[in-house]
N, C-alpha and C positions, 0 to 999 in steps of 0.2 A: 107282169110276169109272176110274182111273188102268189097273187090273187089263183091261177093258173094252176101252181106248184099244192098252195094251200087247198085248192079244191080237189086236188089229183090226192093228196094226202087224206084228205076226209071221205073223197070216194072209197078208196082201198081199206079203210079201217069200217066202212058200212058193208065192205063184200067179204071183210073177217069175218065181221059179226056174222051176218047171215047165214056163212058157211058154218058159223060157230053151233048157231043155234040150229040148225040144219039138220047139223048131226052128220057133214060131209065127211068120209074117211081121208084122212090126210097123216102124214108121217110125223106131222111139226105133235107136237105132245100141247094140250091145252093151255097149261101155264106161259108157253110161249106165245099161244096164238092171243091168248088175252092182255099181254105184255104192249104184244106188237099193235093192238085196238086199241088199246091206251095212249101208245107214242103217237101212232101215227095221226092220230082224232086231235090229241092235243097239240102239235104241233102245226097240225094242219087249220085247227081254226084259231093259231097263235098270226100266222102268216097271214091267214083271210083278215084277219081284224089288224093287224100292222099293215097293210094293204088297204085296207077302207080307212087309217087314220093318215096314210100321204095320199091317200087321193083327196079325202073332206079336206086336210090343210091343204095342198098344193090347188084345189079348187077355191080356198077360203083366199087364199094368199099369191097370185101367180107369180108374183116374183121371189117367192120361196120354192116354188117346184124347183127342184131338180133338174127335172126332163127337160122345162126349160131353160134352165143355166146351162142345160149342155148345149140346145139350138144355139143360145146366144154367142158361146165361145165356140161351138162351131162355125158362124156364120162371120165371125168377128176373125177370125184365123185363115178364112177363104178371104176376107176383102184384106188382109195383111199379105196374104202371097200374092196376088193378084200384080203384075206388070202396069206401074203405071202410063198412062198412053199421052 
């Protein structure tokens, strides 16, 4: 998800730009627009690469995922309710 958010962030700071260098008419004043291509570029390939370092660990390690730990105490909380027979 984070991977997802981080590429949605990096796309919109390459459609700044463009429009930047474009020379597209827009209301936002420059200083803003190159503010906004800054956050959103750096934030976005902050997330993609915190996103490629629990995927390499959570691949390196599977019982340090996460994702995992939730299946586990998911599937361990289903055979707790469960009616014994």
């Amino acid at each position: 998800m984070l991977a997802i958010v981080g590429g949605y962030l990096v796309y919109m700071a390459y459609e700044l730009l463009k429009n930047l260098i474009g020379n597209v008419p827009t209301t936002m004043p420059r200083f803003v627009q190159i503010l906004f291509i800054a956050l959103f570029a750096g934030i976005g390939i902050a997330l993609l690469v915190f996103a490629w370092k629990v995927w390499k660990k959570g691949k390196e390690d599977p019982d340090k995922n996460p994702v995992a730990l939730e299946e586990q105490e998911d599937s361990a909380t289903d055979e707790q309710k469960r009616p014994e027979k």
